[in-house]
OpenMM code with the backbone's topology and positions (N, CA, C; nanometers):
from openmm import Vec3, app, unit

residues = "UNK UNK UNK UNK UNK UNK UNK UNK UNK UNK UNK UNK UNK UNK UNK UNK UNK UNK UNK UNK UNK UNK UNK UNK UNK UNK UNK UNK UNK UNK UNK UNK UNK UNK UNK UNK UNK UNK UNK UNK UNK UNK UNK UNK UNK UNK UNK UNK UNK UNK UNK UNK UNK UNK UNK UNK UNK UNK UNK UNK UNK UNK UNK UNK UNK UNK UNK UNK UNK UNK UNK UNK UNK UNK UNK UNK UNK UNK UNK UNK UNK UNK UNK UNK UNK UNK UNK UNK UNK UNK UNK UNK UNK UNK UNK UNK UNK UNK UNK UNK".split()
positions = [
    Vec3(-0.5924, 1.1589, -0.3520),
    Vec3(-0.4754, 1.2222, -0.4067),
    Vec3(-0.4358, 1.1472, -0.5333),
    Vec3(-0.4310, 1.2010, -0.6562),
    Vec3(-0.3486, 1.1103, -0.7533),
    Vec3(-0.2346, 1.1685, -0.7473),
    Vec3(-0.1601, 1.0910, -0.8829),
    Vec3(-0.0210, 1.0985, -0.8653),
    Vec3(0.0043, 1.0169, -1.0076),
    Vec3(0.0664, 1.1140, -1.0559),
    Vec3(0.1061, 1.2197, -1.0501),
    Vec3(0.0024, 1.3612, -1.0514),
    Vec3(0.0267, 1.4519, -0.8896),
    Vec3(-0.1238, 1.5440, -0.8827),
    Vec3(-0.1420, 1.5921, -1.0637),
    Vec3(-0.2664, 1.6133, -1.0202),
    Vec3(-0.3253, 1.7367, -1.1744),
    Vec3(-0.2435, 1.8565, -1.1189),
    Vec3(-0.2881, 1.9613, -1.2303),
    Vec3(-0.2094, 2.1229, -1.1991),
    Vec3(-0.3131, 2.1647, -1.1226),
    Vec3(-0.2535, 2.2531, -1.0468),
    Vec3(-0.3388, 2.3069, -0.9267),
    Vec3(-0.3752, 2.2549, -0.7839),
    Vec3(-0.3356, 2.0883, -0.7906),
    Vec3(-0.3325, 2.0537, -0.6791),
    Vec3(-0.2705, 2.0784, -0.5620),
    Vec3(-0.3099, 2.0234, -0.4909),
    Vec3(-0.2338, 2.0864, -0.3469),
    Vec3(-0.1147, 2.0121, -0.2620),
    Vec3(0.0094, 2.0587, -0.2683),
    Vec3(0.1324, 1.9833, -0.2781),
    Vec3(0.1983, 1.9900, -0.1595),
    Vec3(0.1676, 2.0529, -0.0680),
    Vec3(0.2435, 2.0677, 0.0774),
    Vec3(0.1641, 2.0402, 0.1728),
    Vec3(0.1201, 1.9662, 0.3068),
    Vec3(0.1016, 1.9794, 0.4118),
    Vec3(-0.0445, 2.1236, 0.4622),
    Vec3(0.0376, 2.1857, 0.4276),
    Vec3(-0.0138, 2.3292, 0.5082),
    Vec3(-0.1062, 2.3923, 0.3558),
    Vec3(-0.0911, 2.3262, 0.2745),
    Vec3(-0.2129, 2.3644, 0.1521),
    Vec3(-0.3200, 2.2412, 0.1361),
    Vec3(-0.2647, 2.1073, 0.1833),
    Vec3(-0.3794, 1.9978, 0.2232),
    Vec3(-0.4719, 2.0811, 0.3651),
    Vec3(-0.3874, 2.0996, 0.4770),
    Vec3(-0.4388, 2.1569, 0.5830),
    Vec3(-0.5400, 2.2717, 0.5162),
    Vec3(-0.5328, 2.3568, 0.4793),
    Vec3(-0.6125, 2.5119, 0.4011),
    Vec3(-0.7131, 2.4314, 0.3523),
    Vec3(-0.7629, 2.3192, 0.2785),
    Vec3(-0.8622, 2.2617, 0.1814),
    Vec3(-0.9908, 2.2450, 0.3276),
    Vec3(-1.1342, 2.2806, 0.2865),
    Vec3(-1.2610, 2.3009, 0.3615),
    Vec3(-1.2707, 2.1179, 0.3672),
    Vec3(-1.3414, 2.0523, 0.4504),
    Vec3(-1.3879, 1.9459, 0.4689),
    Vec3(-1.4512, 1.8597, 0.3498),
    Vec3(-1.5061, 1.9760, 0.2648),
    Vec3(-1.5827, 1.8908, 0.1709),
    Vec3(-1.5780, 1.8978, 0.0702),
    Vec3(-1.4033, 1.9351, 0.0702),
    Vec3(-1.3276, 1.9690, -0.0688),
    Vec3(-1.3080, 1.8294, -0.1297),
    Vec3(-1.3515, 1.8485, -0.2792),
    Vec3(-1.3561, 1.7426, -0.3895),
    Vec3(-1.2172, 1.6483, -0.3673),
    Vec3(-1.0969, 1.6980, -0.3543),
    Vec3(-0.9754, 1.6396, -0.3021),
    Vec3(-1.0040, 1.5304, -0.1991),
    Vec3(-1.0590, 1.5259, -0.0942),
    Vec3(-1.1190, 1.4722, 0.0164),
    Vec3(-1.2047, 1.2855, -0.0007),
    Vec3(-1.2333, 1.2895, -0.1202),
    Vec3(-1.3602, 1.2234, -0.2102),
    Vec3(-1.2984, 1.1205, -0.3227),
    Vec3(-1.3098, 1.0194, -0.2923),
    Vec3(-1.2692, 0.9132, -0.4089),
    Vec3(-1.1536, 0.8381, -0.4072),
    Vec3(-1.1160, 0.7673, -0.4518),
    Vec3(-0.9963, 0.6872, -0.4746),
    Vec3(-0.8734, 0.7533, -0.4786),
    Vec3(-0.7868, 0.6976, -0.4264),
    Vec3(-0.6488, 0.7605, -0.4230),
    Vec3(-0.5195, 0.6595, -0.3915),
    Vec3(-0.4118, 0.7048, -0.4939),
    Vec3(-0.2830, 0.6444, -0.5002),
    Vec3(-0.2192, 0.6721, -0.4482),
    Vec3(-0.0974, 0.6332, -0.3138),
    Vec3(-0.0277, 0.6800, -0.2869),
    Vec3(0.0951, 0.5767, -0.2727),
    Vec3(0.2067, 0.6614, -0.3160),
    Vec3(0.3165, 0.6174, -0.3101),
    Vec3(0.3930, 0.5689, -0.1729),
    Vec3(0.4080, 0.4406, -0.1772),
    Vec3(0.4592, 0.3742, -0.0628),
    Vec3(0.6700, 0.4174, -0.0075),
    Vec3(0.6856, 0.4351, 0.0918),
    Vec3(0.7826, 0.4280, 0.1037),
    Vec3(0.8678, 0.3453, 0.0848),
    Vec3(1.0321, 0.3352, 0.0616),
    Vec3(1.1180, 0.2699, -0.0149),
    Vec3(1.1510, 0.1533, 0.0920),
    Vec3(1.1701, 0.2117, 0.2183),
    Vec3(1.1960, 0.1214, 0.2836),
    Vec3(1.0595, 0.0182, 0.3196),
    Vec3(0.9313, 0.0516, 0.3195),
    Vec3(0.8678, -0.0500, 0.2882),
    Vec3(0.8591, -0.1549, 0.1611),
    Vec3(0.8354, -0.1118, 0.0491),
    Vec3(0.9094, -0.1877, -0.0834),
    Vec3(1.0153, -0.2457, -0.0248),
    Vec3(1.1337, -0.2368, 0.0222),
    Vec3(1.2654, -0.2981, 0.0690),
    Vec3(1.2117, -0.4216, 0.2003),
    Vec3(1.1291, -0.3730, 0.2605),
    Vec3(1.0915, -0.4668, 0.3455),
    Vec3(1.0061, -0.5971, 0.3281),
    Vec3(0.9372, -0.5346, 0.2503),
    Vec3(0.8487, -0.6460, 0.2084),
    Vec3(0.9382, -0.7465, 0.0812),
    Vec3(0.9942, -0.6669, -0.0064),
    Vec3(1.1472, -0.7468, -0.1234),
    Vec3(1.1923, -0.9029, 0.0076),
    Vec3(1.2495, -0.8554, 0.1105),
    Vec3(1.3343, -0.9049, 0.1833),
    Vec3(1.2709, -1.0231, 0.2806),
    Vec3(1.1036, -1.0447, 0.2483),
    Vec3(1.0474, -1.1544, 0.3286),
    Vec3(1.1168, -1.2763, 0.2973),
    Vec3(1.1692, -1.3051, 0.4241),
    Vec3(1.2357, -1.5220, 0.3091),
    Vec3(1.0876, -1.6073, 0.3557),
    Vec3(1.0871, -1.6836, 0.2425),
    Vec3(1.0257, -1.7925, 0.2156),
    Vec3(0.9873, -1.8324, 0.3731),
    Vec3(1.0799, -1.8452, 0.4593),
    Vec3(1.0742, -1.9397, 0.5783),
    Vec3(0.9346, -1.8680, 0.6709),
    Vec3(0.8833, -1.7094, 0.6243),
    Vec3(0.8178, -1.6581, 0.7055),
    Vec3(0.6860, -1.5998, 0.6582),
    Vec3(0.6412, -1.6892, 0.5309),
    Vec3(0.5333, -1.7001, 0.4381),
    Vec3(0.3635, -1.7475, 0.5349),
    Vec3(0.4740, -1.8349, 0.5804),
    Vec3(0.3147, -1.8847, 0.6682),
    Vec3(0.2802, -1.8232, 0.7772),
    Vec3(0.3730, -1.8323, 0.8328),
    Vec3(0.3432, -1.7176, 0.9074),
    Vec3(0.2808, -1.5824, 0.9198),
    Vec3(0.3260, -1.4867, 0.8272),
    Vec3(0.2722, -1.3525, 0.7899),
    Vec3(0.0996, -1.3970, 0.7422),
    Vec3(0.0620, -1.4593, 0.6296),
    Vec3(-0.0590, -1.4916, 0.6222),
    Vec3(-0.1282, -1.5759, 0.7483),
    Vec3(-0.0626, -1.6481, 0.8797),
    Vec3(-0.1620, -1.6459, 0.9966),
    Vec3(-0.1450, -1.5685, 1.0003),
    Vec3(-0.0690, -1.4596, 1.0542),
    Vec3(-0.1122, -1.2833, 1.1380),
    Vec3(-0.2003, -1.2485, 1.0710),
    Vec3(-0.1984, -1.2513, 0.9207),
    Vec3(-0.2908, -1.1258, 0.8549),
    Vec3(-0.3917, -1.1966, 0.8599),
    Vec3(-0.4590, -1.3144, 0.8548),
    Vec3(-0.5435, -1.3707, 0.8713),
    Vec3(-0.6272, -1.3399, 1.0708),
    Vec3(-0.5323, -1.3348, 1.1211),
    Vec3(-0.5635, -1.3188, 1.2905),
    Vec3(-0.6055, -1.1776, 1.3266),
    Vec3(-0.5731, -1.0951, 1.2131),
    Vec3(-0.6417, -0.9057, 1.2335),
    Vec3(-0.7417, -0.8956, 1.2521),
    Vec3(-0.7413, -0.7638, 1.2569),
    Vec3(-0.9356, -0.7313, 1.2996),
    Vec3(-1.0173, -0.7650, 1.2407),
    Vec3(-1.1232, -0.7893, 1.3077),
    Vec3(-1.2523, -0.8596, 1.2088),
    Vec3(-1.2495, -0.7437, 1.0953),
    Vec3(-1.2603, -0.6218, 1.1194),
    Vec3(-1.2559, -0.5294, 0.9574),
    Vec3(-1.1819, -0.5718, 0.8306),
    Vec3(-1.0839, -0.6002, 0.8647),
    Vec3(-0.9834, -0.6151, 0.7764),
    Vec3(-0.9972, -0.7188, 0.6380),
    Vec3(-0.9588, -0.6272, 0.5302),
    Vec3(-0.9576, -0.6997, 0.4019),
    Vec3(-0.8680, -0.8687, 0.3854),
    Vec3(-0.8319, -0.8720, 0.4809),
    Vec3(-0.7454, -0.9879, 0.4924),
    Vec3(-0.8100, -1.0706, 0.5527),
    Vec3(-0.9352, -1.1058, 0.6095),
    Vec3(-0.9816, -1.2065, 0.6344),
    Vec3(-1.0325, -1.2868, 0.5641),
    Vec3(-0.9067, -1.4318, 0.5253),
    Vec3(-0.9406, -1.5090, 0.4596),
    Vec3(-0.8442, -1.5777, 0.5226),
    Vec3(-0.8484, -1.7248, 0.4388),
    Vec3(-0.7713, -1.8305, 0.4359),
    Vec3(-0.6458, -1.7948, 0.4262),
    Vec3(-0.5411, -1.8395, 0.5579),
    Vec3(-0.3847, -1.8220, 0.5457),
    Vec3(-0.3408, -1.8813, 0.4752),
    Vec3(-0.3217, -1.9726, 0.3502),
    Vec3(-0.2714, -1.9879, 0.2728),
    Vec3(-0.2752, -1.9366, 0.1204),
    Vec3(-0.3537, -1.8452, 0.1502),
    Vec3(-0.3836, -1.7697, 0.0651),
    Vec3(-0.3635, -1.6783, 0.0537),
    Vec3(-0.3689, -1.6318, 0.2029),
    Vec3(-0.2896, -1.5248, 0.2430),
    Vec3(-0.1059, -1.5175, 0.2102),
    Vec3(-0.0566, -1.6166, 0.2669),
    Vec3(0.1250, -1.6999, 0.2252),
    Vec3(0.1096, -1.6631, 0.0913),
    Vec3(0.0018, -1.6417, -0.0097),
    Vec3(0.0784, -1.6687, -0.1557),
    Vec3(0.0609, -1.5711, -0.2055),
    Vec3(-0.0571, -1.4775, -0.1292),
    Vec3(-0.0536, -1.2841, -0.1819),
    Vec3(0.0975, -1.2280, -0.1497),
    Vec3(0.0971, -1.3046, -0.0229),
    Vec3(0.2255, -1.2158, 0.0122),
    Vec3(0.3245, -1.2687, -0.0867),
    Vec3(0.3553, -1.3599, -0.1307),
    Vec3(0.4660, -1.4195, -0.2300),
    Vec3(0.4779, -1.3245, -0.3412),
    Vec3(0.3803, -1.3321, -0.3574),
    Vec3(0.3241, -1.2566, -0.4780),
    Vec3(0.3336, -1.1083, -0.4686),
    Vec3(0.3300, -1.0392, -0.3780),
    Vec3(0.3565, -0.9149, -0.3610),
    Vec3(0.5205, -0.8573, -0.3192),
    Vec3(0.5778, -1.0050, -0.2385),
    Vec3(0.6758, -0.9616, -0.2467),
    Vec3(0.7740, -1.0020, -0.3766),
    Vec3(0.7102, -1.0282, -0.4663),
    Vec3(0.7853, -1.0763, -0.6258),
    Vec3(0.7667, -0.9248, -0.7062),
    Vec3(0.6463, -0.8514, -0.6324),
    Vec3(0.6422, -0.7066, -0.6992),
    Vec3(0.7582, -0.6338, -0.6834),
    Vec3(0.7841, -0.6049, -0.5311),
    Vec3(0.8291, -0.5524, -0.4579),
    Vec3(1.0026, -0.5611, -0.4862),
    Vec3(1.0148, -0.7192, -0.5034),
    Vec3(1.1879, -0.7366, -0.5536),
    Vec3(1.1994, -0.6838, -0.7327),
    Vec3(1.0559, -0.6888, -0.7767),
    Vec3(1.1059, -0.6013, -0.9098),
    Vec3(1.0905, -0.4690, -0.9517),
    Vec3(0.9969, -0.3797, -0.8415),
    Vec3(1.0182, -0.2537, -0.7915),
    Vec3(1.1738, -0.2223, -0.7518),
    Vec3(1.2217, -0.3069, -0.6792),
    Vec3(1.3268, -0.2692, -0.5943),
    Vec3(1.4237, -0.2850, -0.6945),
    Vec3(1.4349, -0.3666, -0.7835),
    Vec3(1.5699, -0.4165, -0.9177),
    Vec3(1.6168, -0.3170, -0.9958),
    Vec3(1.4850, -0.2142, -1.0316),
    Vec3(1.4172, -0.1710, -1.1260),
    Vec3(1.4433, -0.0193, -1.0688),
    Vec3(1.4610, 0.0258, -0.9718),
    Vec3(1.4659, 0.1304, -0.9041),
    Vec3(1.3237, 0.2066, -0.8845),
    Vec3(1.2264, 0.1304, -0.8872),
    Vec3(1.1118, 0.1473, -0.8775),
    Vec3(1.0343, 0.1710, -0.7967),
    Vec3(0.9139, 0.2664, -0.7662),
    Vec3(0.7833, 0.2123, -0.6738),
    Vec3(0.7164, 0.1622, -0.6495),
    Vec3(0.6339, 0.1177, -0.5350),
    Vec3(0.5217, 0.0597, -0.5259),
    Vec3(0.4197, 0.1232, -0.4876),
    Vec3(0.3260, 0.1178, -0.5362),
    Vec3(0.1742, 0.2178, -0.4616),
    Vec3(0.0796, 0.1893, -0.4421),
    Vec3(0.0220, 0.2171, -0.3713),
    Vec3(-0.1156, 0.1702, -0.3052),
    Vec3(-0.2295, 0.2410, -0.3671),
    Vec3(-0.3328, 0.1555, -0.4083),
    Vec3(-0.5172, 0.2502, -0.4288),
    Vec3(-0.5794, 0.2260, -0.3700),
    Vec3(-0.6137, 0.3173, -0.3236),
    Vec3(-0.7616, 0.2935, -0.1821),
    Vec3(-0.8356, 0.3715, -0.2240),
    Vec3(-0.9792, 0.3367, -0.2359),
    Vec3(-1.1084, 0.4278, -0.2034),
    Vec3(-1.1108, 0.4610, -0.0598),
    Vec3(-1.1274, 0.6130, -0.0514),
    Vec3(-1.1698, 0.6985, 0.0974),
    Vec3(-1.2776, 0.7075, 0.1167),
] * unit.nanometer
topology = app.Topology()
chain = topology.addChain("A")
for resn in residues:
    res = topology.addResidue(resn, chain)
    for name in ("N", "CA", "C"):
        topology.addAtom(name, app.Element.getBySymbol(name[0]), res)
């Protein structure tokens, strides 16, 4: 999905639902806009719970892009939540890109 869609894209639920399996939509990288109250949540990490969050994310599933070193993990998150408080200042978003 990008975003802002192209013209013609498909903007509701029940017109994603209508698209065939092996519709081009389906295929490639995509942005999506995170909810506010996540931005707000992540703004609101204190310091005191840095190390922490990077052991958990470090302790996830073996899949997970986060397997690395928790202190490294502590300083993405710092770092993301420094986005997040200037998303949030700013009246701003945050968004995610993932390849599907």
């Amino acid at each position: 999905m990008l975003y802002p869609p192209q013209e013609g894209a498909p903007t509701t639920d029940e017109e994603w639902g209508a698209l065939p399996e092996d519709s081009p939509y389906f295929v490639g990288p995509g942005i999506e806009e995170l909810p506010a109250d996540v931005r707000d949540t992540l703004a609101d990490v204190p310091d005191g719970r840095l190390v922490e969050l990077g052991e958990r994310w470090a302790e996830s599933d073996d899949d997970s892009m986060f397997r690395t070193d928790p202190p490294q993990l502590s300083e993405l998150i710092a770092e993301l939540r420094g986005l997040a408080r200037r998303a949030r200042d700013e009246g701003q978003s945050l968004y995610c890109w993932s390849s599907l």
